[in-house]
PDBQT receptor file of N, H, CA, C and O in Angstrom, charges set to zero:
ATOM      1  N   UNK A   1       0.819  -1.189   0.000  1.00  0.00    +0.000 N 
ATOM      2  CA  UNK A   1       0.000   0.000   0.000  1.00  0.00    +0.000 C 
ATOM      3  C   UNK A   1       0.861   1.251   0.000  1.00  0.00    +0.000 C 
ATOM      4  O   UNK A   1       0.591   2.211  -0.722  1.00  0.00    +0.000 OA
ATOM      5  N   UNK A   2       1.988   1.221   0.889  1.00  0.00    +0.000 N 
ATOM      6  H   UNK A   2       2.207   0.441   1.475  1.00  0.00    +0.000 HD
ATOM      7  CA  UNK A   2       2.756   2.129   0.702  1.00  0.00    +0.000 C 
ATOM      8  C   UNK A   2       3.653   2.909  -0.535  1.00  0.00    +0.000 C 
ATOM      9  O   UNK A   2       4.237   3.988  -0.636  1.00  0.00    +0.000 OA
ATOM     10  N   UNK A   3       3.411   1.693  -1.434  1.00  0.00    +0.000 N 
ATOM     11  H   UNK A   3       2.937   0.817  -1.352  1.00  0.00    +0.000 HD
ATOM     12  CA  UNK A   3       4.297   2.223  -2.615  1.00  0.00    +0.000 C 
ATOM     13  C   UNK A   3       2.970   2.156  -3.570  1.00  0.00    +0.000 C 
ATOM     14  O   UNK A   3       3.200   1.913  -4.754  1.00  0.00    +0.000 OA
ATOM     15  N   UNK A   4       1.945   2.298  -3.280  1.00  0.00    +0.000 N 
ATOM     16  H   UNK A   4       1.758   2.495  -2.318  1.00  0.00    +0.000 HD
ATOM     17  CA  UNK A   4       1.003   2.443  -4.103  1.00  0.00    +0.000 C 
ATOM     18  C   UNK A   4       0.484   4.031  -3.878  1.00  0.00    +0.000 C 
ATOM     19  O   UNK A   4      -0.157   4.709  -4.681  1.00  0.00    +0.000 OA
ATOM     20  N   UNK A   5       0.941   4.399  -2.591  1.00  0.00    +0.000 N 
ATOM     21  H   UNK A   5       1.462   3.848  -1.939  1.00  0.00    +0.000 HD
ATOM     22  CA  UNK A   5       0.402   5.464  -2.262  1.00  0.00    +0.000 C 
ATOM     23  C   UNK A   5       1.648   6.472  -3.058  1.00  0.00    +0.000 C 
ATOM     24  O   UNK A   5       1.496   7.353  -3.905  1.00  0.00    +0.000 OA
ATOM     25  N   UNK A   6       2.817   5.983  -2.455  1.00  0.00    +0.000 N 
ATOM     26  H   UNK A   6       2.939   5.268  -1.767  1.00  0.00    +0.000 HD
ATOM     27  CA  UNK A   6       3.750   6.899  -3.356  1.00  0.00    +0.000 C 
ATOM     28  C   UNK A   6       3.832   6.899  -4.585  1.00  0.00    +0.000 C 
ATOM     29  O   UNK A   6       4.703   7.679  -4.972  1.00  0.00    +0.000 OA
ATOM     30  N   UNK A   7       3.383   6.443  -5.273  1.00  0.00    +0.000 N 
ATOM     31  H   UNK A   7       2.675   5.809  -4.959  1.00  0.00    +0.000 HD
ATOM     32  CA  UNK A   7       3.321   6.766  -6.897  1.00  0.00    +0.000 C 
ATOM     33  C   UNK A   7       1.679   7.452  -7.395  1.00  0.00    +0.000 C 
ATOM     34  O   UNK A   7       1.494   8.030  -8.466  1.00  0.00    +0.000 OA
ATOM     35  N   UNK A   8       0.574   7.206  -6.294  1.00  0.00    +0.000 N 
ATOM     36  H   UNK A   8       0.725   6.736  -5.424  1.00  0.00    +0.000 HD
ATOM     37  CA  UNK A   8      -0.586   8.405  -6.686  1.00  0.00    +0.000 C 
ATOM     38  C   UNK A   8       0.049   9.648  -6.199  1.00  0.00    +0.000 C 
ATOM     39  O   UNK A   8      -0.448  10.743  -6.460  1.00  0.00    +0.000 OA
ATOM     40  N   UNK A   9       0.852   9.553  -5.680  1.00  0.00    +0.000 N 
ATOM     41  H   UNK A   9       1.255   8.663  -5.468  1.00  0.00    +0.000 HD
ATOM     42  CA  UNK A   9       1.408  10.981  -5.274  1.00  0.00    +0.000 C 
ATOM     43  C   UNK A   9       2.254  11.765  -6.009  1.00  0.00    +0.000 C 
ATOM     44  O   UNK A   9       2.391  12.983  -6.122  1.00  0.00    +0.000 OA
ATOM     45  N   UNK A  10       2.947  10.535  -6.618  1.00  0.00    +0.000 N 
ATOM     46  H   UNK A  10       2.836   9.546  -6.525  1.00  0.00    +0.000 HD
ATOM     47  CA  UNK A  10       3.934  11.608  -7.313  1.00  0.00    +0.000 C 
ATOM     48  C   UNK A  10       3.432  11.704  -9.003  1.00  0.00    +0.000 C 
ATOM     49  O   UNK A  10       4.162  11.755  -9.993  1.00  0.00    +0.000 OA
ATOM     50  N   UNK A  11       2.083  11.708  -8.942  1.00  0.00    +0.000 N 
ATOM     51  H   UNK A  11       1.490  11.667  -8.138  1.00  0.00    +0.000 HD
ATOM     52  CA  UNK A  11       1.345  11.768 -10.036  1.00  0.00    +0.000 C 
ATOM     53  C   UNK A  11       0.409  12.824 -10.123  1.00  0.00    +0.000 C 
ATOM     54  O   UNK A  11      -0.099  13.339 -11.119  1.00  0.00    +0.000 OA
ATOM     55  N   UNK A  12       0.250  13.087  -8.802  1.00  0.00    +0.000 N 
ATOM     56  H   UNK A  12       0.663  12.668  -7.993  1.00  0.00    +0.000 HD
ATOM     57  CA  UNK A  12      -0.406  14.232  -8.505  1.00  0.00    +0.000 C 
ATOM     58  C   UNK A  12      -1.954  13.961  -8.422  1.00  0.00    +0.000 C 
ATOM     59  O   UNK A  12      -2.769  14.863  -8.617  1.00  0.00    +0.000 OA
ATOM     60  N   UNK A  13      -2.297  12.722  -8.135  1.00  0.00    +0.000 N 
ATOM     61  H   UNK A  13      -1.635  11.990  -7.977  1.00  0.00    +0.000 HD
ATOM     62  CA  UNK A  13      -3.639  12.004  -7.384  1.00  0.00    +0.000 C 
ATOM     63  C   UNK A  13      -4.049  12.097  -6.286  1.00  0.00    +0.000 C 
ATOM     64  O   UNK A  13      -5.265  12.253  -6.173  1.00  0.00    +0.000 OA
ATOM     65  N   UNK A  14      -3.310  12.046  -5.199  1.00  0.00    +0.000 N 
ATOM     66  H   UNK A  14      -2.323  11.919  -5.291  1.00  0.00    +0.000 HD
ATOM     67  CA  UNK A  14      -3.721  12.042  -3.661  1.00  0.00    +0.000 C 
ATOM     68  C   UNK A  14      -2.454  13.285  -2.953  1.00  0.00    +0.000 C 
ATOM     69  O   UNK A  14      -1.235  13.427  -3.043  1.00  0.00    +0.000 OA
ATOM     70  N   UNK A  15      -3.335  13.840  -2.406  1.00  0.00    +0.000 N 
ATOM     71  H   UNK A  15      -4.326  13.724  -2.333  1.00  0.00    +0.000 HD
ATOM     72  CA  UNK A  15      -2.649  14.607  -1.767  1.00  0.00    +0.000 C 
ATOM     73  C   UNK A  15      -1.250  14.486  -0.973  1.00  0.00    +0.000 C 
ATOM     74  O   UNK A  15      -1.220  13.566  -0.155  1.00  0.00    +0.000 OA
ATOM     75  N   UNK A  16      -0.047  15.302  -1.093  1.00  0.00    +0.000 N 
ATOM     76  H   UNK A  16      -0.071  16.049  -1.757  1.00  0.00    +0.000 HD
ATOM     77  CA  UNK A  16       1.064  15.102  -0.820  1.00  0.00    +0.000 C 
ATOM     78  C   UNK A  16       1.172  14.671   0.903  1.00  0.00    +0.000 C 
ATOM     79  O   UNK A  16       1.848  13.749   1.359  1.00  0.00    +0.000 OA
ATOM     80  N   UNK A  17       0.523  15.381   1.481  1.00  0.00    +0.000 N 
ATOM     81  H   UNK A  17      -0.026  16.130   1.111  1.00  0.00    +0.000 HD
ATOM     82  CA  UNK A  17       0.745  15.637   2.808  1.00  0.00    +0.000 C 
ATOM     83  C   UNK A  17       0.422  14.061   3.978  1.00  0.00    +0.000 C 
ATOM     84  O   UNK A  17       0.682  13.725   5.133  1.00  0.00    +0.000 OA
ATOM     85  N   UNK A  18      -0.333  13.461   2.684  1.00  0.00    +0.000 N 
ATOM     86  H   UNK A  18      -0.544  13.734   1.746  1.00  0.00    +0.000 HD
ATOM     87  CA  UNK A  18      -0.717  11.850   3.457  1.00  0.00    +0.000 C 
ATOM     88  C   UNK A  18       0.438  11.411   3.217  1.00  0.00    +0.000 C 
ATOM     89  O   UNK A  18       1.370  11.621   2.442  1.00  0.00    +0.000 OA
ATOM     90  N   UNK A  19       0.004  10.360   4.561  1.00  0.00    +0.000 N 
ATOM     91  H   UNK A  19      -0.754  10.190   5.192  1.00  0.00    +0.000 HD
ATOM     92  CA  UNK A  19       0.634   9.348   5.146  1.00  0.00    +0.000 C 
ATOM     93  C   UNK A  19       0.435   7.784   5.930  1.00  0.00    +0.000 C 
ATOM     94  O   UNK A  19      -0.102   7.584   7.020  1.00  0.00    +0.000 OA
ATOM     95  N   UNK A  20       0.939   6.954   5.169  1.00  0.00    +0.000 N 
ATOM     96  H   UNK A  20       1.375   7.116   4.285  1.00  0.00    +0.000 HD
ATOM     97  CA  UNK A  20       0.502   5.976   5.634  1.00  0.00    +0.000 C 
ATOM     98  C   UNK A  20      -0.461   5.574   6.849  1.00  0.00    +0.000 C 
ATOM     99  O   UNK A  20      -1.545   5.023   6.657  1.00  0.00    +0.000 OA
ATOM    100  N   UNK A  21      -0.015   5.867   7.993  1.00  0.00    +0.000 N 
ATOM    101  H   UNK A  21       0.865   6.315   8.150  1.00  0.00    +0.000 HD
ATOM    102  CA  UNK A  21      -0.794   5.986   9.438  1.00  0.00    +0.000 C 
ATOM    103  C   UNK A  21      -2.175   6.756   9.291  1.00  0.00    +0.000 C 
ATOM    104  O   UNK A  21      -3.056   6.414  10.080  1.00  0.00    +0.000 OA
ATOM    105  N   UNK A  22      -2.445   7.680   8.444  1.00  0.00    +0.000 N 
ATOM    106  H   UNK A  22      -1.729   7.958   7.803  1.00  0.00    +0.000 HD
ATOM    107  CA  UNK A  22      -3.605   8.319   8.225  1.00  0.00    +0.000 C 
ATOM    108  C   UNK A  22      -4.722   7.580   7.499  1.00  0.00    +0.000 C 
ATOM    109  O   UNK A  22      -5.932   7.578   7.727  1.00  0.00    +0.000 OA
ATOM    110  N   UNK A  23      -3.946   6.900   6.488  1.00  0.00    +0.000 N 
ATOM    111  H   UNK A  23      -2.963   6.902   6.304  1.00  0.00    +0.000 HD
ATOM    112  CA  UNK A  23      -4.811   5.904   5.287  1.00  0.00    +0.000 C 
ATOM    113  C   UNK A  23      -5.213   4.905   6.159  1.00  0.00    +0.000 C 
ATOM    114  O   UNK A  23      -6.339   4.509   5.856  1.00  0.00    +0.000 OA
ATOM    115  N   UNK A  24      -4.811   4.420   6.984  1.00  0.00    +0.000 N 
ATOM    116  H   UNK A  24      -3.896   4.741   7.230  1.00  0.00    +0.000 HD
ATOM    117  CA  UNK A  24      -4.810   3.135   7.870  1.00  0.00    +0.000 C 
ATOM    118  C   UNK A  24      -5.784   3.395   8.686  1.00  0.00    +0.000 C 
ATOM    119  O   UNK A  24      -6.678   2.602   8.980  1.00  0.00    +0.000 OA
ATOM    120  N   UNK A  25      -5.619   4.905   9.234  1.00  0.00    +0.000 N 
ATOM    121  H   UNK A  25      -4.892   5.549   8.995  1.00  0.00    +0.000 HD
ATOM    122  CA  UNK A  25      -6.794   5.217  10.560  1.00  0.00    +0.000 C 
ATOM    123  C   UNK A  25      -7.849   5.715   9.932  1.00  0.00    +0.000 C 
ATOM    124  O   UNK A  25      -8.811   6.038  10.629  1.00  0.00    +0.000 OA
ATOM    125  N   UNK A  26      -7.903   5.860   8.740  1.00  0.00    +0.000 N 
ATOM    126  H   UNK A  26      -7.121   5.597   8.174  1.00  0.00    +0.000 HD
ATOM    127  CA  UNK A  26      -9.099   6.251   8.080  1.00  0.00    +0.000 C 
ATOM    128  C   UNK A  26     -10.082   5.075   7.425  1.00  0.00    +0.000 C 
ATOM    129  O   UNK A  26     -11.251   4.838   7.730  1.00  0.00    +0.000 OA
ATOM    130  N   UNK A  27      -9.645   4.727   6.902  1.00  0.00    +0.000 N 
ATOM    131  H   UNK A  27      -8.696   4.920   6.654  1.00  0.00    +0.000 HD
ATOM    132  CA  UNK A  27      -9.813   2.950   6.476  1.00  0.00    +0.000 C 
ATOM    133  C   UNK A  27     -10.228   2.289   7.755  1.00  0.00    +0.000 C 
ATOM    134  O   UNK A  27     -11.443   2.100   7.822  1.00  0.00    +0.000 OA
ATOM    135  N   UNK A  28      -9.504   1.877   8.820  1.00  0.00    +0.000 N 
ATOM    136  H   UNK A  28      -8.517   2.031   8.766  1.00  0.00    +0.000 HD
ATOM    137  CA  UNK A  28      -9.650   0.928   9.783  1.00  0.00    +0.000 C 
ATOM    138  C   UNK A  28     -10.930   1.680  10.483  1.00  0.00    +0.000 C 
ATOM    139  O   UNK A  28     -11.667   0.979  11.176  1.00  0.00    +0.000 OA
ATOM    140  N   UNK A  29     -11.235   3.112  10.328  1.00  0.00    +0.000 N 
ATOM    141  H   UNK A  29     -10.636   3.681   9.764  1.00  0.00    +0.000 HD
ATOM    142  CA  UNK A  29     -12.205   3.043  11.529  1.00  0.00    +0.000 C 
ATOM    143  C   UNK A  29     -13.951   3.460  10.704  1.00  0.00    +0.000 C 
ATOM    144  O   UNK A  29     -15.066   3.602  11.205  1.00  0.00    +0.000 OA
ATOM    145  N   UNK A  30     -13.430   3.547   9.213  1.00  0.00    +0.000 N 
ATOM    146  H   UNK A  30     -12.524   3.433   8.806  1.00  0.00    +0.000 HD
ATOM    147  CA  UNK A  30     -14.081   3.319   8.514  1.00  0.00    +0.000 C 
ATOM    148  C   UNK A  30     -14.913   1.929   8.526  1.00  0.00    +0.000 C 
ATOM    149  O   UNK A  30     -16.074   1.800   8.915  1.00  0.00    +0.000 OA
ATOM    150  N   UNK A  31     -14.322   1.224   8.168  1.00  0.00    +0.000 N 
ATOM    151  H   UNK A  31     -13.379   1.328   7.852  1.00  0.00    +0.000 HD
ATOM    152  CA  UNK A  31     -14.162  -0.394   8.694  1.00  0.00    +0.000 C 
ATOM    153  C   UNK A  31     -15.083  -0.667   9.794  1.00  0.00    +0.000 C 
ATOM    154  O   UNK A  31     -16.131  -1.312   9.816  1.00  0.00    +0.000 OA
ATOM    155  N   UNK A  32     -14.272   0.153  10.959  1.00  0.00    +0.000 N 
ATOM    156  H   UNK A  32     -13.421   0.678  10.940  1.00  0.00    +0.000 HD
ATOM    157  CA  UNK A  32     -15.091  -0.672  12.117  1.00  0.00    +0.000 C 
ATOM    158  C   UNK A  32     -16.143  -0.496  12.571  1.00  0.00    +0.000 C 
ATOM    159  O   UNK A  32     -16.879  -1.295  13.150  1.00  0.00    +0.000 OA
ATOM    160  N   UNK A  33     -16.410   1.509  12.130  1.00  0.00    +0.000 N 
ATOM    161  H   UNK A  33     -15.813   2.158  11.659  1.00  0.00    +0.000 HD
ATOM    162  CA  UNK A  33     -17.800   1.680  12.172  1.00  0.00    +0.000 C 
ATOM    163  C   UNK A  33     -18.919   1.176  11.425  1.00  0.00    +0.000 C 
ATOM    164  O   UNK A  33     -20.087   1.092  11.806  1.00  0.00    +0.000 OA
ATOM    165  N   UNK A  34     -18.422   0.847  10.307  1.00  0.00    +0.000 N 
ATOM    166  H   UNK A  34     -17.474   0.915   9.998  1.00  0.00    +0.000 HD
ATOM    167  CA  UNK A  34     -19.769   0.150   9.475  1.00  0.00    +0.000 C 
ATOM    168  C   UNK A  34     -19.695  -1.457  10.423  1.00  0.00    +0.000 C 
ATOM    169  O   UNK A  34     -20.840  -1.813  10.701  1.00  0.00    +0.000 OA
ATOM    170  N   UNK A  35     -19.214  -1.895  10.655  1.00  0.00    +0.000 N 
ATOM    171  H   UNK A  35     -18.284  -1.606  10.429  1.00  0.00    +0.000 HD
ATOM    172  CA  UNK A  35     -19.201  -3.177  11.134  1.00  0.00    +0.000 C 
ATOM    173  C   UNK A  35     -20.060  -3.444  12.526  1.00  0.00    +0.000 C 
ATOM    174  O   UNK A  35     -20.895  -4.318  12.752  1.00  0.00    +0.000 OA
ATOM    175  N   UNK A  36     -19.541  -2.338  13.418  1.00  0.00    +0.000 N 
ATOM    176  H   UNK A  36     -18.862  -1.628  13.234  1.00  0.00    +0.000 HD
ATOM    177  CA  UNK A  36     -20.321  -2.490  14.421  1.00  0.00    +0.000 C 
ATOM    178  C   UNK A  36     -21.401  -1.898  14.314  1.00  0.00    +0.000 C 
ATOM    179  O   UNK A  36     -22.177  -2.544  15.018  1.00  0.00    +0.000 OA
ATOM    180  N   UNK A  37     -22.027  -0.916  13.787  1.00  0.00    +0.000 N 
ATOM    181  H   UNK A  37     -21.396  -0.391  13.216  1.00  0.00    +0.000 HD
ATOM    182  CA  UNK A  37     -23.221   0.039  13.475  1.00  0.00    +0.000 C 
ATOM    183  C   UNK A  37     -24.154  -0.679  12.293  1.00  0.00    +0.000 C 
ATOM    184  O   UNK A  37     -25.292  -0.301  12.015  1.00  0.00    +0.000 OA
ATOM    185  N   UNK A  38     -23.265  -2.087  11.476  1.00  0.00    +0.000 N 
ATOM    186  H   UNK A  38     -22.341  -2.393  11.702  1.00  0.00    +0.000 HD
ATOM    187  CA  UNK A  38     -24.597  -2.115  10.382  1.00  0.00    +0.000 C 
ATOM    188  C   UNK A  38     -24.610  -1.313   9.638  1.00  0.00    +0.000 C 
ATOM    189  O   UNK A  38     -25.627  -1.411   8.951  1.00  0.00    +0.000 OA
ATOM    190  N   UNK A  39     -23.972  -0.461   9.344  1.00  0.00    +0.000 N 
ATOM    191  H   UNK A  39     -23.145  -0.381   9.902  1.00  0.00    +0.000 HD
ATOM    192  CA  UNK A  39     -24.574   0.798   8.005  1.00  0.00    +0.000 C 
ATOM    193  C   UNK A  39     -25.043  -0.038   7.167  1.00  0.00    +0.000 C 
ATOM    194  O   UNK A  39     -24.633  -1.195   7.078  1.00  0.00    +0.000 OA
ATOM    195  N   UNK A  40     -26.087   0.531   6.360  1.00  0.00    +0.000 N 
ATOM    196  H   UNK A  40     -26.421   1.471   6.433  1.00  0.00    +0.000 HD
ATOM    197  CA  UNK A  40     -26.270  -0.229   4.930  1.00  0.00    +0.000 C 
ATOM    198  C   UNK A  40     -25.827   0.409   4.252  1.00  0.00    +0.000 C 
ATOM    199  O   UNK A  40     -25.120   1.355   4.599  1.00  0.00    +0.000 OA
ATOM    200  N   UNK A  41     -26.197  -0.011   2.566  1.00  0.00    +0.000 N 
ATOM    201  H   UNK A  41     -26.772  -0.780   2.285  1.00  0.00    +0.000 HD
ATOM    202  CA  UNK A  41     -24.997   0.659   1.379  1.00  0.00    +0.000 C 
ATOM    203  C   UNK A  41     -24.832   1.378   1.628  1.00  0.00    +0.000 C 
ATOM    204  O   UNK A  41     -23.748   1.765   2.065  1.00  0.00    +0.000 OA
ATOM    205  N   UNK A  42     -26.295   2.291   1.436  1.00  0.00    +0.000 N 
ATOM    206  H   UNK A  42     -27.176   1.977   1.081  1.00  0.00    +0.000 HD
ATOM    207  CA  UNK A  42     -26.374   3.598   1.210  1.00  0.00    +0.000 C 
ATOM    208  C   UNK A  42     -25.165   4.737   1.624  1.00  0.00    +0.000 C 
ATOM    209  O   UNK A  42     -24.489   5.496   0.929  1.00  0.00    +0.000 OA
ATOM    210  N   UNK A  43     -25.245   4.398   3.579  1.00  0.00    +0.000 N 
ATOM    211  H   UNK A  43     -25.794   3.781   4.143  1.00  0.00    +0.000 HD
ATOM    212  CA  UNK A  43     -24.358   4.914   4.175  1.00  0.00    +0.000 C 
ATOM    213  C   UNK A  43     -22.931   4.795   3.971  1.00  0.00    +0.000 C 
ATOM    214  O   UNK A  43     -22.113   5.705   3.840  1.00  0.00    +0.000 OA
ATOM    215  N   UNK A  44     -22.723   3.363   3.964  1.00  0.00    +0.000 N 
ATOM    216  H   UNK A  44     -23.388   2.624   4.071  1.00  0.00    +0.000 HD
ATOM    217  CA  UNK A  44     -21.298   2.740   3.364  1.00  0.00    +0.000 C 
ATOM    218  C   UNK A  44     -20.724   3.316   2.510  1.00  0.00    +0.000 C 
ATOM    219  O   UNK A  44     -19.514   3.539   2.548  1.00  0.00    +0.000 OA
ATOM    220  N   UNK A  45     -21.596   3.708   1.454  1.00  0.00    +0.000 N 
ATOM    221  H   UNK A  45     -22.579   3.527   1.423  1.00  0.00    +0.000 HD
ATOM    222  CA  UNK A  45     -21.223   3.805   0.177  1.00  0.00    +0.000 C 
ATOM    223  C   UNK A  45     -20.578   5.633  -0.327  1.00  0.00    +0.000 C 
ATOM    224  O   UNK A  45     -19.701   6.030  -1.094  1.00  0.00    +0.000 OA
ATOM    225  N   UNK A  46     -21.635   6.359   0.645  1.00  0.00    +0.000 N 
ATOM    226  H   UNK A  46     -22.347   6.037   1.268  1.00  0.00    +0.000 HD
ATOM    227  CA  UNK A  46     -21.587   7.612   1.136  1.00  0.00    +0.000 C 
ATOM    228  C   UNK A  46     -20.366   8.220   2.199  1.00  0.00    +0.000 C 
ATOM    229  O   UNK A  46     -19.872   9.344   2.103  1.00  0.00    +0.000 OA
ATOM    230  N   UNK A  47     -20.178   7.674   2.747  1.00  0.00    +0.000 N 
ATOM    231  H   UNK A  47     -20.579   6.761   2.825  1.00  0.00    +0.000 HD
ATOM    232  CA  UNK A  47     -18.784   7.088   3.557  1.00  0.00    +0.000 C 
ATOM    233  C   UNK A  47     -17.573   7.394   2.972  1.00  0.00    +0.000 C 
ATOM    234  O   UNK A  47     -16.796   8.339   3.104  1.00  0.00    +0.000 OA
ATOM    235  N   UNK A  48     -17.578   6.153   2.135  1.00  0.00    +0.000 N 
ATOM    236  H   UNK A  48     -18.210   5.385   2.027  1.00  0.00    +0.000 HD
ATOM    237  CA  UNK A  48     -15.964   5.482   1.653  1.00  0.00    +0.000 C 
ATOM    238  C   UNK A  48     -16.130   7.235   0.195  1.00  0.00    +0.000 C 
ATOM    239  O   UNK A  48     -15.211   7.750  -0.441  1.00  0.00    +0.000 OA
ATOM    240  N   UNK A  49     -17.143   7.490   0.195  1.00  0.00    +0.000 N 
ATOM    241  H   UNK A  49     -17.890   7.072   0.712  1.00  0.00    +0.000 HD
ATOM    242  CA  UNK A  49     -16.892   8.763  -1.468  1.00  0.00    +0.000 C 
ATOM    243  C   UNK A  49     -16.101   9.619  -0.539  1.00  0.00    +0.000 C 
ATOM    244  O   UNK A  49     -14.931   9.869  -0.829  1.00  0.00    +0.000 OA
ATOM    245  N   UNK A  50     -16.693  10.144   0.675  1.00  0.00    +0.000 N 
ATOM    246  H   UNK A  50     -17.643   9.941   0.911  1.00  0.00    +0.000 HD
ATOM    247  CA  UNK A  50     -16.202  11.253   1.278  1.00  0.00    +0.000 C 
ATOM    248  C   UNK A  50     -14.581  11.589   2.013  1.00  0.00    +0.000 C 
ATOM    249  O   UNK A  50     -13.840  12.539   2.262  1.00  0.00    +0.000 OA
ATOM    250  N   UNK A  51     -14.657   9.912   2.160  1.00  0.00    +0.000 N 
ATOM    251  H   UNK A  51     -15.259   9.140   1.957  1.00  0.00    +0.000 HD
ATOM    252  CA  UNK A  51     -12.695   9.340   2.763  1.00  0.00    +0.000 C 
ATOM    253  C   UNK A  51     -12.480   9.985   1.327  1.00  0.00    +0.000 C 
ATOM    254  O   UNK A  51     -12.078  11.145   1.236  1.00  0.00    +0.000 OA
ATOM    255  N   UNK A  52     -12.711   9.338   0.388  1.00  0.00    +0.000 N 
ATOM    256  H   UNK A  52     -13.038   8.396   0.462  1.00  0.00    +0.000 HD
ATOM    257  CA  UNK A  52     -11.884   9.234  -0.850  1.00  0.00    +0.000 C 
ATOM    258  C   UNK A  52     -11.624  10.670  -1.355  1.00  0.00    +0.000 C 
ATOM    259  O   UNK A  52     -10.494  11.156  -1.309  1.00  0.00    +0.000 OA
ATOM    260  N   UNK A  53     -12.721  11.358  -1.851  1.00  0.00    +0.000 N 
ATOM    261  H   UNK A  53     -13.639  10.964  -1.888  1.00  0.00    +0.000 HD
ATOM    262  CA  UNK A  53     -12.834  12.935  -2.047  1.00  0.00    +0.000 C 
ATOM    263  C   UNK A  53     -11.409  13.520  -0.937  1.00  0.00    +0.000 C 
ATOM    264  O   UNK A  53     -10.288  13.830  -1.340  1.00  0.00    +0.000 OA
ATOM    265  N   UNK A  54     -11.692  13.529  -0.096  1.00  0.00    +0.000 N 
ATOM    266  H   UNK A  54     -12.603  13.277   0.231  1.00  0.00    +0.000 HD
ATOM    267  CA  UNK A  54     -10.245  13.849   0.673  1.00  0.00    +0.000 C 
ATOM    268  C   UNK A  54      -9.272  13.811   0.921  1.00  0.00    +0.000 C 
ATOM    269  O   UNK A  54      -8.700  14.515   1.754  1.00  0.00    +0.000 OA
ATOM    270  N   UNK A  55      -8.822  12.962   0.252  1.00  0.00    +0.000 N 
ATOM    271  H   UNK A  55      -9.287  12.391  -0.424  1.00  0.00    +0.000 HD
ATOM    272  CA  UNK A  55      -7.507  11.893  -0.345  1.00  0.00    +0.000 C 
ATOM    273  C   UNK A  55      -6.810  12.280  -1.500  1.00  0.00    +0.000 C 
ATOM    274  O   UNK A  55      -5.643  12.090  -1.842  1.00  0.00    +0.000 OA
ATOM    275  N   UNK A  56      -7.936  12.975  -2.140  1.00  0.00    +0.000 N 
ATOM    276  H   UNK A  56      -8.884  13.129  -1.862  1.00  0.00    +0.000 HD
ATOM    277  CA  UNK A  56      -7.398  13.309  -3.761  1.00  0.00    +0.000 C 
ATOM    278  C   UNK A  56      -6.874  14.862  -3.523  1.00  0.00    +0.000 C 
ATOM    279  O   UNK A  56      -7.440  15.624  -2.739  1.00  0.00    +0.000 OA
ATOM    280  N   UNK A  57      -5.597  15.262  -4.389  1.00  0.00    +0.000 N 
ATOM    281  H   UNK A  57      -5.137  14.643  -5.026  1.00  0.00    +0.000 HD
ATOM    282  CA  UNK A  57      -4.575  16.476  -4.538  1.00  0.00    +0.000 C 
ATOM    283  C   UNK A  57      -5.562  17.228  -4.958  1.00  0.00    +0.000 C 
ATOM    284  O   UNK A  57      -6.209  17.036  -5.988  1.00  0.00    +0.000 OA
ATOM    285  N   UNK A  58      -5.779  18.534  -3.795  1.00  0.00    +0.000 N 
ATOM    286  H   UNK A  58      -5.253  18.690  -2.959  1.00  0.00    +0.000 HD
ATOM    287  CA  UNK A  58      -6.299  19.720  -4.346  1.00  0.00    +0.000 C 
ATOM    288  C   UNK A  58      -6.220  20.659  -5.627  1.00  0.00    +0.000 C 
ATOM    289  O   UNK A  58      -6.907  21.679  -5.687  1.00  0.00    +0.000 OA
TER     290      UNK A  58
């Protein structure tokens, strides 16, 4: 993941300033809230756009 992240970066895809530990805590608690809460798609799906949207180089 790490060298996947460094090459959207140096492409100018995901914002420079991430970092591994961030992708991980964003993801993992992404993760755990749908898991323990049940979200359905909808929410899920609404979710993972808004991680992502934030991820991408301004």
């Amino acid at each position: 993941m790490e060298a996947l992240l460094g090459r959207a970066q140096a492409a100018g895809g995901i914002r420079a300033d991430l970092a591994m530990p961030e992708v991980l805590a964003l993801l993992s608690s992404a993760c755990l809230g749908a898991e323990r809460h049940q979200w359905d798609d909808g929410l899920r799906d609404r979710t993972l756009r808004l991680v992502f949207d934030g991820l991408r180089a301004p």
